[in-house]
Every structure is written in structure tokens, then in C-alpha cells.
N, C-alpha and C positions, 0 to 999 in steps of 0.2 A: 469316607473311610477312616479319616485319623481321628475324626470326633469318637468312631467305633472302639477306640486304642486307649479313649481319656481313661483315666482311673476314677470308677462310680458310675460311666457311662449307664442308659438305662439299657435295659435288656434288647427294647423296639430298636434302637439303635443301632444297636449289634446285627438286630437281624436284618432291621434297612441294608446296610452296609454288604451284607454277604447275598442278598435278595436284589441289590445294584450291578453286582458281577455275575449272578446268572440270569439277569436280564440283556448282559450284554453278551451272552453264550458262554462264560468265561467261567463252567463248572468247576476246575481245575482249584484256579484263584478263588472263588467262594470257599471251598472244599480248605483249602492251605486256609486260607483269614480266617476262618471257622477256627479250625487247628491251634493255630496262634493266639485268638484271645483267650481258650479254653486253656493254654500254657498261661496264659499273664493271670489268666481271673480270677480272682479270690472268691469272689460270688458264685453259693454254688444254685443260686437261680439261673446265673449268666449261664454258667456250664451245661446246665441240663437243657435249656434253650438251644443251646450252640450244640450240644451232641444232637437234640431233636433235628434244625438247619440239615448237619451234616449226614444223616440217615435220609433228610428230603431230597437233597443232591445228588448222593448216591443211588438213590431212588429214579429221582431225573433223568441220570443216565442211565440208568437201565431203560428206563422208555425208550427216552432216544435209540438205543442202539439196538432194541427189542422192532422199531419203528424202521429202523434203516432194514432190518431182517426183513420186513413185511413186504416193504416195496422190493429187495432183492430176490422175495418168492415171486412176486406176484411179478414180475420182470421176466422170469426163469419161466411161471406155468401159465402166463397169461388169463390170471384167475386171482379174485382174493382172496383170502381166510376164511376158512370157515372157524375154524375156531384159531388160539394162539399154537394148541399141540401141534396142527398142520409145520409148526419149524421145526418141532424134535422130529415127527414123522418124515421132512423131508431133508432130515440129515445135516438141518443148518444150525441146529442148538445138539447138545447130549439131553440136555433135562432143561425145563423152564429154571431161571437164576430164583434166589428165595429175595422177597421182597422186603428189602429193609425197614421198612416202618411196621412188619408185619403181618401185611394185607397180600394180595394175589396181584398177579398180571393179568389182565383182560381185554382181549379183541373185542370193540364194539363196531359192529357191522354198519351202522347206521354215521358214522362219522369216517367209519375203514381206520380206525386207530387200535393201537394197544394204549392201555394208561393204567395206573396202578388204583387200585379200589380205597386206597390209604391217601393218598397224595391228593389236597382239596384240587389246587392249582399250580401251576408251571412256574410259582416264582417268577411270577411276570410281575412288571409296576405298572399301575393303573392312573392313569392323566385323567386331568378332573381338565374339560375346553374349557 
């Protein structure tokens, strides 16, 4: 994370560093370090990288918390989703949130998730055995 801070730093870096703490659930801390290099940076590659990051995150969390909604239906009617609207229908959303990168929220029946049609992956790190 401090190499992420050097001055010249390359962009990969930046984003390792913010893609390390939402590896470790710590949306929040990505979301803030985000924030902070895009105040230090002069590079306006860095920044536009770093607002992209922070629209991924936010994104994130909307899964997540679109995710915890799903299981708290399907808890509630002892049934899954049929589609995502089923949460505004049953009074647990006002309207679907608008997807920050752009894209939609989508229930995939076949996995029982929501995930954003924008979002590649979860900002996870990938181990090489």
C-alpha cells in the first residue's frame, strides 16, 4: 500500500493496492485509499484509473447488499428470485439502486446471485500454486 503513495507510482499499482483491501472485505479502506491518491495525483491516468476502482467498489457493494436482500427474501418466502424486481415487489428496495459503472443488477438463477452486468470480477487476487 505505501509503494501505492510513491510519487510516479504506475497505475497497476495503485490499483493492486486498492484490489488488496477489497480482497480482504475492507470496501470502505479501498473506497478512502482510492480517494487519497486521486487528492495526491497529479497523473490524470492515475485519476481516471482510481475514479474507474471507486465506481468498481461502489458497485461491490451494491452486490453485496442487493445479495444479503436475496437471502433475507428467500428466508422471509421460502423461495428464490425470480427475477431481481421480486425485492421492490416485496417491499424490501423502493426502486432497484442505478449501477455505477453504468450497467444493470441481474438475478442469475443458475448461480441464485445478483451481480452487476459491468463489474468483470469481485476484485478478488488470484494465487498462481
Amino acid at each position: 500500500v505505501l509503494a501505492s503513495k510513491t510519487p510516479g507510482c504506475p497505475v497497476h499499482i495503485a490499483e493492486l493496492a486498492t484490489r488488496m483491501l477489497t480482497a480482504k472485505g475492507d470496501l470502505d479502506g479501498a473506497s478512502n485509499l482510492a480517494a487519497a491518491m486521486i487528492g495526491e495525483s497529479t497523473s490524470e491516468e492515475m485519476k481516471a484509473a482510481l475514479r474507474r476502482r471507486q465506481a468498481e467498489i461502489a458497485t461491490l457493494k451494491l452486490v453485496n447488499q442487493l445479495n444479503e436482500l436475496r437471502v433475507a427474501y428467500e428466508t422471509k418466502t421460502q423461495k428464490h428470485l425470480a427475477s431481481i424486481q421480486d425485492l421492490v415487489r416485496a417491499g424490501m428496495l423502493t426502486e432497484l439502486p442505478d449501477e455505477p459503472l453504468g450497467g444493470n443488477f441481474e438475478y442469475r438463477p443458475e448461480t441464485n446471485e445478483i451481480v452487476s452486468t459491468k463489474l468483470r470480477d469481485r476484485l478478488e487476487l488470484h494465487y498462481k500454486d
